[in-house]
C-alpha positions in Angstrom: 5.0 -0.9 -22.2 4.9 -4.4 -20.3 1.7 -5.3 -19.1 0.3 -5.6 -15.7 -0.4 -10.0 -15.2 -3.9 -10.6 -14.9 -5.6 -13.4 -13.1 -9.5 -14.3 -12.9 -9.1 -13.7 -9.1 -7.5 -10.1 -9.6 -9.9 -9.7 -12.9 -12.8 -10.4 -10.3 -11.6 -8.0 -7.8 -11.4 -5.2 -10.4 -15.2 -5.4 -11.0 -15.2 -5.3 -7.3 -13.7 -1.9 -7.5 -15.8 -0.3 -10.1 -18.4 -0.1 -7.0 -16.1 0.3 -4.3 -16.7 -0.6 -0.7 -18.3 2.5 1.2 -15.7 5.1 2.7 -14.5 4.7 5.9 -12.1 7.6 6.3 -10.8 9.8 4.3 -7.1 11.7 4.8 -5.9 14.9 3.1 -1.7 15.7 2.7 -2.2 19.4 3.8 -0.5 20.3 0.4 -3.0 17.7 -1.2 -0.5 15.9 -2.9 -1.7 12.6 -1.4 -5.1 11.0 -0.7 -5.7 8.1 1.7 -8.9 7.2 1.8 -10.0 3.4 3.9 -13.2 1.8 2.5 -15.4 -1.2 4.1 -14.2 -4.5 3.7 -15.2 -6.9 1.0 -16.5 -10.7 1.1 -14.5 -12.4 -2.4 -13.7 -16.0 -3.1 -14.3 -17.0 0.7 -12.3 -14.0 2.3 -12.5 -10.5 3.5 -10.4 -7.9 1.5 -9.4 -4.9 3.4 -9.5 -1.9 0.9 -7.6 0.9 0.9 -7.6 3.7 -2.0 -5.1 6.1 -3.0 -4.9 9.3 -4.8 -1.3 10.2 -6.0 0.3 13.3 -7.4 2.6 13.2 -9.7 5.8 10.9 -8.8 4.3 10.1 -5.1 3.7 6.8 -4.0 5.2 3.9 -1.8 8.9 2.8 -3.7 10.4 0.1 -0.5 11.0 -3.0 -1.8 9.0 -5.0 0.8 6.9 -8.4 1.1 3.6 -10.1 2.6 4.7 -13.3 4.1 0.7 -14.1 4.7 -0.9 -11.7 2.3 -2.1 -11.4 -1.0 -2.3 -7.8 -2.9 -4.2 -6.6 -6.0 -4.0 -2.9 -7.0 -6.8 -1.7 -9.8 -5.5 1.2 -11.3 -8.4 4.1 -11.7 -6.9 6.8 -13.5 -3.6 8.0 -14.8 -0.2 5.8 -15.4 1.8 4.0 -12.3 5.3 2.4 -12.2 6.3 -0.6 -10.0 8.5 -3.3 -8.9 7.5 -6.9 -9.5 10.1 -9.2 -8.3 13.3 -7.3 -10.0 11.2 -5.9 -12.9 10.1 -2.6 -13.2 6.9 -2.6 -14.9 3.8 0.1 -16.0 0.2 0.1 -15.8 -2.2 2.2 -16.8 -6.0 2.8 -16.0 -7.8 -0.2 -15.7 -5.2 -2.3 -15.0 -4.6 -4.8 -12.3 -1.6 -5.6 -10.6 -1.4 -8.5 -8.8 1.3 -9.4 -5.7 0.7 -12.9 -4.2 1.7 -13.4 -0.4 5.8 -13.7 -0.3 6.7 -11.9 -3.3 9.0 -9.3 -3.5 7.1 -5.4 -4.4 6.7 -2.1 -4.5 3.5 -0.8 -4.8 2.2 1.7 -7.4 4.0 5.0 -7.8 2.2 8.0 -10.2 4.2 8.2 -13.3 4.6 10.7 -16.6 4.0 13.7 -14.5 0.9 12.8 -14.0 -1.6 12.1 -11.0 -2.9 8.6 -10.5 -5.9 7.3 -8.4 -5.0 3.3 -7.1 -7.4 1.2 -5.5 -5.5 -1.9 -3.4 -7.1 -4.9 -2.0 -5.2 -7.1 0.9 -6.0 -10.4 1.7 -6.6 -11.7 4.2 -8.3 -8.8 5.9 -7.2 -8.1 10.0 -7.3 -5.8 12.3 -3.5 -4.6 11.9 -4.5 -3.8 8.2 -7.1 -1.7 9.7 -5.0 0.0 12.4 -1.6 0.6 10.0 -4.6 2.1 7.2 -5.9 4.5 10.0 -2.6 5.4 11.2 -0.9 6.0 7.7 -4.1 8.1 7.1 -3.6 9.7 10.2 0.2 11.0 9.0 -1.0 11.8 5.6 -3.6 14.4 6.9 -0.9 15.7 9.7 1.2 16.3 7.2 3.6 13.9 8.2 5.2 12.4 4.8 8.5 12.9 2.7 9.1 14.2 -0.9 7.6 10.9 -2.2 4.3 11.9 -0.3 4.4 9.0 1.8 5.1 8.9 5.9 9.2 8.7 6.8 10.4 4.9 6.7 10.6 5.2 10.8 7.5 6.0 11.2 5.9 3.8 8.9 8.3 0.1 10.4 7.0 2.0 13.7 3.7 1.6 13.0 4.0 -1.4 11.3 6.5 -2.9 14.3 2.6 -1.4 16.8 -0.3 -2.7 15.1 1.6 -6.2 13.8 0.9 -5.1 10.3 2.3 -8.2 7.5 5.2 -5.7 6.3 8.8 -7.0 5.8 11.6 -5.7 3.5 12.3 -7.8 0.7 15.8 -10.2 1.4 16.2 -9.8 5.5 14.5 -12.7 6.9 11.4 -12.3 9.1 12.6 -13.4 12.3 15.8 -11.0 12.1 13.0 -8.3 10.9 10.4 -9.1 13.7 12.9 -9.1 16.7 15.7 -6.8 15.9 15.7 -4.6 12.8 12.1 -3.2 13.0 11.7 -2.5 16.9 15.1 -1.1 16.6 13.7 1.1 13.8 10.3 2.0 15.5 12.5 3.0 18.4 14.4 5.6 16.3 11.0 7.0 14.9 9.7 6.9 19.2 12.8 9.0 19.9 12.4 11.2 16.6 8.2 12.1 17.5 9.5 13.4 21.2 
């Protein structure tokens, strides 16, 4: 099993998360398959850290290859066994393990893996209002029941709110200008025409 990297910036944000950040919100899948729950943010090495935490059943999670052009990512893993992308590599991680994503890399965030639930606490940096906004609305899907077989909200409806609150979200190999002005509004559009 490869390793997650380690770096004392991600080792110091995983003692961060063994006393997490107040809770914020908290969202419910009606069939409880996924958790979203927002915390407060947190001062480290000179920034703010939005934090977001997630509780996965077994094979949900996020799997879009995408990218932060401005923001870095660490995930602590809590409990259970997660896959994910890193660059081309798939890779595993299990509790108390900390993945780490710097701004421009190609991803996909944690998945639950073996059959198994997994709890995943993620830190973005640095922390802005259209974090906030695309946690609260992603939240508000998850509770509304709102998500696909993967337990996450429909792509449209996720590049729609991403495309609203100005969230740093880009699929990995299209360019951000072609994203920012065509491909994403085009795609919020569908998911507009899709909620009527």
């Amino acid at each position: 099993m490869a390793q997650a990297p380690v770096t004392s910036s991600a080792d110091a944000i995983a003692k961060l998360a063994i006393e997490p950040p107040p809770v914020v919100g908290r969202f419910r899948s009606p069939d409880a398959r996924v958790v979203v729950t927002l915390r407060g943010l947190v001062w480290h090495n000179g920034s703010w850290w939005a934090c977001l935490e997630r509780a996965l059943g077994p094979g949900q999670g996020l799997t879009a290859p995408h990218r932060h052009d401005q923001t870095d990512e660490i995930h602590v893993v809590k409990e259970g066994c997660v896959r994910y992308m890193q660059g081309l590599r798939f890779r595993t991680a299990i509790a108390g393990q900390v993945i780490q994503y710097k701004a421009g890399a190609a991803h996909m965030d944690p998945w639950a893996a073996n059959g198994q639930p997994a709890r995943v606490m993620t830190f973005l940096s640095p922390a802005s209002t259209p974090w906030i906004e695309l946690g609260m609305r992603i939240g508000r899907m998850t509770k509304h029941g709102h998500l696909t077989s993967r337990g996450q909200p429909p792509l449209d409806a996720f590049m729609g709110a991403v495309h609203e609150t100005g969230a740093d979200v880009w699929a990995a190999g299209l360019p951000t200008f072609l994203q920012r002005w065509i491909t994403t509004p085009a795609i919020a559009a569908v998911a507009r025409i899709r909620a009527r």
